[in-house]
C-alpha positions, 0 to 999 in steps of 0.5 A: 500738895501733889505738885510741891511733892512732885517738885522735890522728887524731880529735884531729888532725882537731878541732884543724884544725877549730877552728882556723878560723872558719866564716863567711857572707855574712851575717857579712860583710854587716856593712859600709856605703859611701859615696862617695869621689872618687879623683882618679887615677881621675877618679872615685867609687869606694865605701869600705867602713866595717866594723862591728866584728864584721867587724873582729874577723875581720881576720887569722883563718883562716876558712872560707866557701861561695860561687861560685867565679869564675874571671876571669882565670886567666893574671892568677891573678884569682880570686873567691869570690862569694855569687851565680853569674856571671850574678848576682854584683855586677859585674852589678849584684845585690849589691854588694862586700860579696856578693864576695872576691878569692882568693889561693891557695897554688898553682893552683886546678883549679875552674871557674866557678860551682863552689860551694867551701868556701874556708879562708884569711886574711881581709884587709880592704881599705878603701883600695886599689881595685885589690882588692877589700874582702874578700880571702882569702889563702893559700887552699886550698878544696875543692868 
């Protein structure tokens, strides 16, 4: 009986994690910009023109290791980024590509700079400048 117990449990556990796509930043780094003027605003803003290998991750479930940012908790404005605070894209080293906007299913306990491992649903975002190019929904992570 243990040994049939122990059998499932294994089998579980490799269905959960192959049911989700390991990604890196490298993966995501696949993706050029250019200018594109948004009158609203009365300025450039950069559109992203993902690469097909990008592409192809839209809509999976994947799992990624970055920096996590809490900018403003009571707006729930999360980040997973590749770098630190002190060296994210928002001061200048990297661009948007090197950071994801995160959604999670319920309130994340991380502080800033944590390093986490984040598992959700890659969106990709080319029009609205509200939110960032990458954003990762229904999120759960883990340090």
């Amino acid at each position: 009986m243990k040994n049939k117990i122990l059998i499932v449990l294994i089998s579980l556990t490799g269905l959960v994690s192959f049911s989700q796509k390991s990604i890196t930043w490298e993966d995501l780094s696949k993706v050029e910009f250019t200018e594109k003027f948004y009158p609203s605003y009365d300025q450039n803003f950069l559109e992203p023109k993902f690469s097909e290998s990008v592409k192809a991750l839209e809509g999976e479930l994947i799992m990624i290791t970055g920096y996590f940012l809490n900018i403003d908790p009571n707006e729930k404005m999360y980040i997973l980024s590749k770098g630190p605070m002190a060296s994210c894209f928002f001061c200048g080293i990297g661009g948007p590509e090197t950071a994801m906007e995160l959604q999670f299913k319920s309130k994340p306990k991380f502080k800033t700079d944590d390093i986490i491992v984040v598992t959700g649903k890659l969106v990709l975002n080319k029009d609205d400048i509200e939110h960032f190019n990458y954003i990762l929904t229904e999120c759960e992570g883990q340090l």
